[in-house]
C-alpha positions in Angstrom: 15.0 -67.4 1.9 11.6 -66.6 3.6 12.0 -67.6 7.5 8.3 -68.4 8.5 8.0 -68.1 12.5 5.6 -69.9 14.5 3.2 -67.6 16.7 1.1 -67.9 19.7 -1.8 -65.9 20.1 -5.1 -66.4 22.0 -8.0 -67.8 19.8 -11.3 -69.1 20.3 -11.5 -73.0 20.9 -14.4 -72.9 18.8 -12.8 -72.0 15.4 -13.0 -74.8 13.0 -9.4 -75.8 13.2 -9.1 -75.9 16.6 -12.5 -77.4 17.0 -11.5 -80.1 15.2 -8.1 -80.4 17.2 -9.6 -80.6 20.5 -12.2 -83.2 19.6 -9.5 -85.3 18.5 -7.4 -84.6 21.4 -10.8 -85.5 23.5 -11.6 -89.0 21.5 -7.5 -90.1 21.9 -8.3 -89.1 25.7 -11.3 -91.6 26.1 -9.2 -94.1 23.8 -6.6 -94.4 26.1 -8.2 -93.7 29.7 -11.3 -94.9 31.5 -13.9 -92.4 31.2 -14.1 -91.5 34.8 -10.8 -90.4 34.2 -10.5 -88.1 31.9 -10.6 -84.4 32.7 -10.2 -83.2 29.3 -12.3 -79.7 28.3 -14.4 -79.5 25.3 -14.3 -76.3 23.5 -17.2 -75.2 25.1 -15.7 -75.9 28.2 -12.3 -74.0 27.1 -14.8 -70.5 26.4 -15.3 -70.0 30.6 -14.2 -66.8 31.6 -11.5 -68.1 33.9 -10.0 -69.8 30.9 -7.4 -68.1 28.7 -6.8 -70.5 25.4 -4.4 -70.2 23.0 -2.7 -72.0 19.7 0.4 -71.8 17.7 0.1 -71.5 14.2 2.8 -70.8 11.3 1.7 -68.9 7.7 -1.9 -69.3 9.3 -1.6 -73.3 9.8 -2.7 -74.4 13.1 0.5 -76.7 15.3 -0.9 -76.9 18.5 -2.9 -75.6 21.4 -2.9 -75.1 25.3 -4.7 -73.0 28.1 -4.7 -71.7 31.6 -7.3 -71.8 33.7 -7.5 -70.0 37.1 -7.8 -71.8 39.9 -10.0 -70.2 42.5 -7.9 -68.9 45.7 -8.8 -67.0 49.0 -9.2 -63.4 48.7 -5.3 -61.7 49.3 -3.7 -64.8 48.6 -1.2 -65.7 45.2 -3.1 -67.0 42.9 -2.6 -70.6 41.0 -3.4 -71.8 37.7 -3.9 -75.2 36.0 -2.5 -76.5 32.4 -5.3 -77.7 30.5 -5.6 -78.9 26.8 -2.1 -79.0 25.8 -2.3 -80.4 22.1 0.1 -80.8 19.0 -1.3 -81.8 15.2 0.1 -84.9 14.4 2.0 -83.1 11.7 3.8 -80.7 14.0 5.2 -83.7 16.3 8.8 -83.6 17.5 9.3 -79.7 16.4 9.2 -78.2 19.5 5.8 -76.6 19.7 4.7 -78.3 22.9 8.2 -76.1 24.6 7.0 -73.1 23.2 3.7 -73.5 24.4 4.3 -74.5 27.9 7.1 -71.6 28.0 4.2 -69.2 26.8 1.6 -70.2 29.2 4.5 -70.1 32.2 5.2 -66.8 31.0 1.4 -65.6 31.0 1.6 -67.2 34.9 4.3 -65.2 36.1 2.9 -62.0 34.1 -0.5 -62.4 36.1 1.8 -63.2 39.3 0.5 -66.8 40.1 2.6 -68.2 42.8 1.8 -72.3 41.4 0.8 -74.0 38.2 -0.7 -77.6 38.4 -1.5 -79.9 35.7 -3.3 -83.3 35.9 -2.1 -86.1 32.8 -2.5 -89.5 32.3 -0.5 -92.5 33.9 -0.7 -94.7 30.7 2.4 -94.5 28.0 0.5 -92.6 25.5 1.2 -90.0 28.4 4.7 -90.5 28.9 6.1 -87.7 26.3 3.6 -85.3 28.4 5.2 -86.2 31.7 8.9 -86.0 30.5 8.2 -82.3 29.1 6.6 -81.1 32.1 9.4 -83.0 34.4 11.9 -81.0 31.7 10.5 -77.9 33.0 10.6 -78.5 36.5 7.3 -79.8 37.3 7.2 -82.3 40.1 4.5 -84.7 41.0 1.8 -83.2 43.8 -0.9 -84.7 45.1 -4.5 -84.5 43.6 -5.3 -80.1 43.8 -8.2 -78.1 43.1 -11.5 -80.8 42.8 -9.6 -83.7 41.8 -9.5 -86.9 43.4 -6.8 -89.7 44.0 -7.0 -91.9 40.9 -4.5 -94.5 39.6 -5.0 -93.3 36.0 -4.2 -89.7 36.5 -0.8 -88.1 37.4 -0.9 -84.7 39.3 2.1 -82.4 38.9 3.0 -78.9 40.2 5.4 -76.2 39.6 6.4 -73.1 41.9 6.4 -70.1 40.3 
């Protein structure tokens, strides 16, 4: 029996595949949330320097994606980081590669030595599998970081490092 693994790697958001993923993941974002309100990246967006991207993929297939972005901090001080563009194919639903990309990206945060990781996700149900894997992983609500603002539509969360 041939045990095919699923690997995370960094990538470019701009591969066809992924491309594809993230303007999907963008048009279910305006779908369900006003469009003031949605701080999803395009993969132009996800190219920026501080932006490290990544998907999971098994025998070549693509499962999912999700990045870091570093948050800009004083000079001395512990850096933090932000969760952005966390995605799953429709196909790879309910197998676990969500887990294995959060647990990748915390891994990458501790690596670089960030003292916090914040996310921002939606308020709406569509969101609610999103919240309950963050809260699984110890994130706890915040209040709005970085340049976001208070908005009923948007839940901020943070986790200590």
């Amino acid at each position: 029996m041939i045990e095919v693994m699923i690997c995370i790697d960094r990538d470019d958001p701009a591969r066809q595949d992924v491309h594809q993923l993230l303007s999907e993941h963008l048009a279910d974002m305006f779908a369900t949330t006003p469009a003031e309100s949605v701080h999803a990246l395009d993969h132009s967006a996800l190219s920026a320097p501080s932006i490290t991207f990544w998907t999971a993929r098994e025998a070549g297939g693509l499962l999912g994606c999700g990045a870091l972005k570093l948050l800009d901090s004083p000079p001395g001080s512990p850096g933090h980081g932000e969760i952005k563009s966390m995605r799953t194919t429709a196909k790879a639903r309910g197998r676990g590669v969500a887990t294995l990309m959060l647990r990748h990206i915390l891994d990458d945060a501790r690596a670089r030595n960030l003292e916090r990781l914040y996310l921002e996700t939606g308020t709406e149900d569509y969101f609610a599998p999103a919240r309950r894997l963050y809260a699984r992983n110890g994130f706890t609500e915040c209040p709005p970081f970085a340049d976001y603002a208070l908005d009923p539509n948007s839940v901020f969360m943070e986790l200590r490092l």
